[in-house]
N, C-alpha and C positions, 0 to 999 in steps of 0.2 A: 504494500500500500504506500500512496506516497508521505515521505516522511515526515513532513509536515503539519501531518494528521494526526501522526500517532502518540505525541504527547511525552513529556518529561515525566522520567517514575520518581523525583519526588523535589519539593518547592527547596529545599534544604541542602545543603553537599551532604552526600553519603559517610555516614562512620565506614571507616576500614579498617578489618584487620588485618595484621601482617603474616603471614604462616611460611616457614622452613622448614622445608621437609623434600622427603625424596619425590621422585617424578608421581605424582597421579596419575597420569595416563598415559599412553604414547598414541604416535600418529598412524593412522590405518587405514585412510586413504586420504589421496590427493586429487581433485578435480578442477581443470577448466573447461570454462563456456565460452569458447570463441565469439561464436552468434548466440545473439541473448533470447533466448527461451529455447534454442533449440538443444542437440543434447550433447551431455558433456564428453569430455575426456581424463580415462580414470590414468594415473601416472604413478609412475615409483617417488618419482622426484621432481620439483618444477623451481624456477627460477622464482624469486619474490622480487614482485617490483613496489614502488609506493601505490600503483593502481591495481594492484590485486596481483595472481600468479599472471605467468606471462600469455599474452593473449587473452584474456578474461575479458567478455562482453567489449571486445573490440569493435564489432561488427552487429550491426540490428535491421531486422526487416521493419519496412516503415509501408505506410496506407497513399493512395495519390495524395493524400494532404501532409505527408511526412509526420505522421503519427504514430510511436513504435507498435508494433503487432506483436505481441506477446500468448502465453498457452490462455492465460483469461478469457481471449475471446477469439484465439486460433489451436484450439487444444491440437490438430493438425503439425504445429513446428516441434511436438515431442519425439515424434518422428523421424528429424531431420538429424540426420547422423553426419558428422562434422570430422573430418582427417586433416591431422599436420604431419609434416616430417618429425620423423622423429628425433632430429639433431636441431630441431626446433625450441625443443627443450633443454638443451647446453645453454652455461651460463653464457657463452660470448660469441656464440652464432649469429649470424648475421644474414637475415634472406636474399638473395640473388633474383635476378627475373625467370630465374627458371625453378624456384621455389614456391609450391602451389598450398591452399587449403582447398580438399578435395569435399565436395556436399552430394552426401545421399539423402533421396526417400523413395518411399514404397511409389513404383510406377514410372519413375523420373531415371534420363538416365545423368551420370554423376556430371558435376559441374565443375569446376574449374577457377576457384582465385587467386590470382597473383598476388604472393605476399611482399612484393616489393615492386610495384609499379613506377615507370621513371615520371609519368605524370598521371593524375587525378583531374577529372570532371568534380567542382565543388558544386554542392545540393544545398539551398537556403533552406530556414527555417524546418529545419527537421525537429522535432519535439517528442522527451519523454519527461512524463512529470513535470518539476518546474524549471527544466534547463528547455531552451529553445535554442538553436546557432545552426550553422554549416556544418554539413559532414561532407565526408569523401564518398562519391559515387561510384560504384562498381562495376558500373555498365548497363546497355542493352540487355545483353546474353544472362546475367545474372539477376537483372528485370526480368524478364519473361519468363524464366524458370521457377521464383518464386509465384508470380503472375499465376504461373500456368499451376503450380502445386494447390496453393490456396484460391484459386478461383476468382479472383480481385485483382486489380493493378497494386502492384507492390514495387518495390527497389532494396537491393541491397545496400548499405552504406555503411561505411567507418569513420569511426574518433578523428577528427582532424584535430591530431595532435599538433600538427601546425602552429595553430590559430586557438584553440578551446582550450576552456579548462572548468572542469565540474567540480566544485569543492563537499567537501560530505556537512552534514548539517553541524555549524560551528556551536549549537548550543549543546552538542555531546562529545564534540573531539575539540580540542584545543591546537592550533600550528597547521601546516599546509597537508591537509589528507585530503586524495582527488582519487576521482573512479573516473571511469568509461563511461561505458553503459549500464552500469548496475543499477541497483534499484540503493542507492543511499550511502553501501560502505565496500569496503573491497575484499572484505571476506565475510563466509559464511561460517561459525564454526559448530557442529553438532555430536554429541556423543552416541556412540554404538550404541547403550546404555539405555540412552534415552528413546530409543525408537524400541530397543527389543522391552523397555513395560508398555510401553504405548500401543505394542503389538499383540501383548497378553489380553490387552482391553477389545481388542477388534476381532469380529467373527474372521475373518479374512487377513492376514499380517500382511504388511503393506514392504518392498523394500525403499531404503535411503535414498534412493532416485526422486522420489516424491517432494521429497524437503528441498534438493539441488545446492548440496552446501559443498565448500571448497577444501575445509580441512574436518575430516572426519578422524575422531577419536576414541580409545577404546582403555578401558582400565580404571574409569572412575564410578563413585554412584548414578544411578539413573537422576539425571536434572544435575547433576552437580554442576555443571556448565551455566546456569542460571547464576551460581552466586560470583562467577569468577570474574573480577576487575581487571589484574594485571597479572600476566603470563607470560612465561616464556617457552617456546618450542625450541629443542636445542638451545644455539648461543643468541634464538634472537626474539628480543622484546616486543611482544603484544598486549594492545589492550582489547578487551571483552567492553562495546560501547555500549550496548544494547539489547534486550531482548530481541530476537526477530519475531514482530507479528505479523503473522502468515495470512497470504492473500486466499486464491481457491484454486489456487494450481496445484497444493497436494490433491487434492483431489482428482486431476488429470493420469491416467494409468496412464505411466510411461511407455508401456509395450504396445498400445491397444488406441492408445489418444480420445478413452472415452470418460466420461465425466462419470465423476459420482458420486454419492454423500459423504461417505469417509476419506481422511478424518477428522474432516472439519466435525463431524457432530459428535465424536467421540470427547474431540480436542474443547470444545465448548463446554464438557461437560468437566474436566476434569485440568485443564492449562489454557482456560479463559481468564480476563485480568479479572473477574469476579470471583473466582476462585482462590486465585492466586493474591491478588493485590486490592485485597475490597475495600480499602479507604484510599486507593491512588484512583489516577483517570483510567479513561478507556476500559470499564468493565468487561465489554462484548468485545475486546478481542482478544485473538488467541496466540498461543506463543509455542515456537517450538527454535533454538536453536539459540546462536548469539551470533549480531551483527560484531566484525572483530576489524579492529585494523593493524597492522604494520609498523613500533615505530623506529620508521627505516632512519630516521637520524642519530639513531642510538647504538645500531647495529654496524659491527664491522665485516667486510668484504675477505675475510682471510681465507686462506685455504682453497677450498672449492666454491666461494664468492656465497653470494646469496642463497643457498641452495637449500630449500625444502626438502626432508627424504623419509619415507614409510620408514616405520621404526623411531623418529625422532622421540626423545622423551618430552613432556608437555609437564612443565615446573609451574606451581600455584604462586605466585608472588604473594597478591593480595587476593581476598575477594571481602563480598559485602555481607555482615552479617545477616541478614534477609533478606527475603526477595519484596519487602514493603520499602528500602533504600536501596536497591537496585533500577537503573533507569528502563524504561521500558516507550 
């Protein structure tokens, strides 16, 4: 939802406590989303930028009015299966013209984008939420493909890093944190944990595809990820900014692109702010995960450079003694 709606979890700065202790968790999977809503790519190890891993929501399908098109109202782009090279993901690779991101779906046959084009067609006014600017246009061929998938005039387009810049909402991060395309922060972070009791509750267990988060963890209690402020995975410092409250795309079956009640109605019953937080705002919505950012001014480039890797340990620095002073 957009973030502007979703409200501070509380009028006050949060008590913190400090805890040292050995890792809680480690990391257990790694994902980006090149094209934003379409589907991810799962990795051993991915490069940390300040805009989330590398290539994350670079790329978005937009409406003839340059409106992003997301699974909310194209449950259809769950479908679209998204290829990079794999030396894509080296810290200091660098794309050539002869370096592609390859797009499948069901019926289509695969497409073709050049990850390093010597020139760009620039697209005004493209809009998602409340950032509106120019993006980089993709082309005809890359038009008509989505066009042709989703049944509507569309265009593919990317970040003009050029020119733009999306800053994350300042009244929860402090200093220069910038996304792409994402919906508010540059990472998503959710625990094993926390889907397999959410999954006890559902006639039907749902997997982690649903949620679509970037660093998936495993080793701590279920929800413990709620209370956690400031982390570190391996040697590099993160903060935990926010509850994520969840749109209706978990409810989109990744395999199948069909909508359905769960778990939104599970999640309402049991990790609704009613539940959870019934003297802060936003009662009716629901929460599964933590908006997380990077801070990459903190972090040094030694060794293998920035580099996220399955297995990393996940150290609790701080977190907030309940989830009534945790922000949301």
């Amino acid at each position: 939802k957009k973030e502007e709606n979703m409200g501070i979890g509380s009028s006050s700065t949060p008590t913190l406590i400090t805890e040292l202790a050995p890792p809680e968790a480690k990391v257990t999977g790694i994902l980006t989303y090149p094209i934003k809503s379409c589907r991810g790519i799962s990795l051993p190890h991915a490069p940390l930028t300040p805009f989330g891993f590398r290539w994350d929501r670079q790329w978005v399908v937009v409406n003839s009015k340059g409106r992003a098109r997301s699974q909310r109202v194209e449950p259809k782009l769950a479908l679209v299966e998204v290829e990079l090279p794999p030396q894509a993901f080296l810290q200091h690779w660098k794309p050539t013209t002869h370096s592609f991101m390859v797009v499948k779906a069901p019926g289509m046959e695969p497409l073709k984008v050049c990850l390093n084009k010597q020139q760009y067609e620039v697209v005004d006014d493209i809009g998602l939420w409340e950032w509106t600017g120019p993006a980089w246009d993709e082309g005809a061929e890359a038009s008509q493909w989505f066009s042709d998938y989703l049944g509507s005039p569309c265009r593919l387009v990317r970040f003009n890093t050029g020119s733009e810049v999306r800053n994350v909402d300042p009244r929860y991060v402090e200093g220069q944190q910038r996304i792409f395309f994402s919906d508010g922060y540059p990472f998503l972070l959710a625990s094993q944990e926390s889907l397999d009791a959410l999954n006890k509750l559902l006639e039907e267990p749902i997997p982690m595809n649903r949620f679509r988060p970037n660093i998936l963890v495993e080793g701590c209690e279920p929800y413990a990820e709620d209370l956690w402020r400031d982390i570190k995975i391996s040697r590099f410092s993160f903060q935990c900014v926010k509850l994520c409250a969840r749109c209706k795309i978990p409810q989109v079956n990744q395999e199948t692109a069909i909508y359905g009640t769960e778990p939104t109605e599970t999640l309402m019953k049991v990790r609704s702010g009613h539940v959870l937080r019934p003297n802060q705002n936003n009662k009716n919505k629901i929460y599964f995960g933590q908006k997380t950012v990077w801070n990459w001014k903190d972090s040094s480039g030694k060794g293998d450079g920035n580099m996220l890797k399955l297995g990393d340990p996940v150290y609790i620095i701080k977190k907030y003694p309940s989830l009534a002073e945790a922000a949301a």
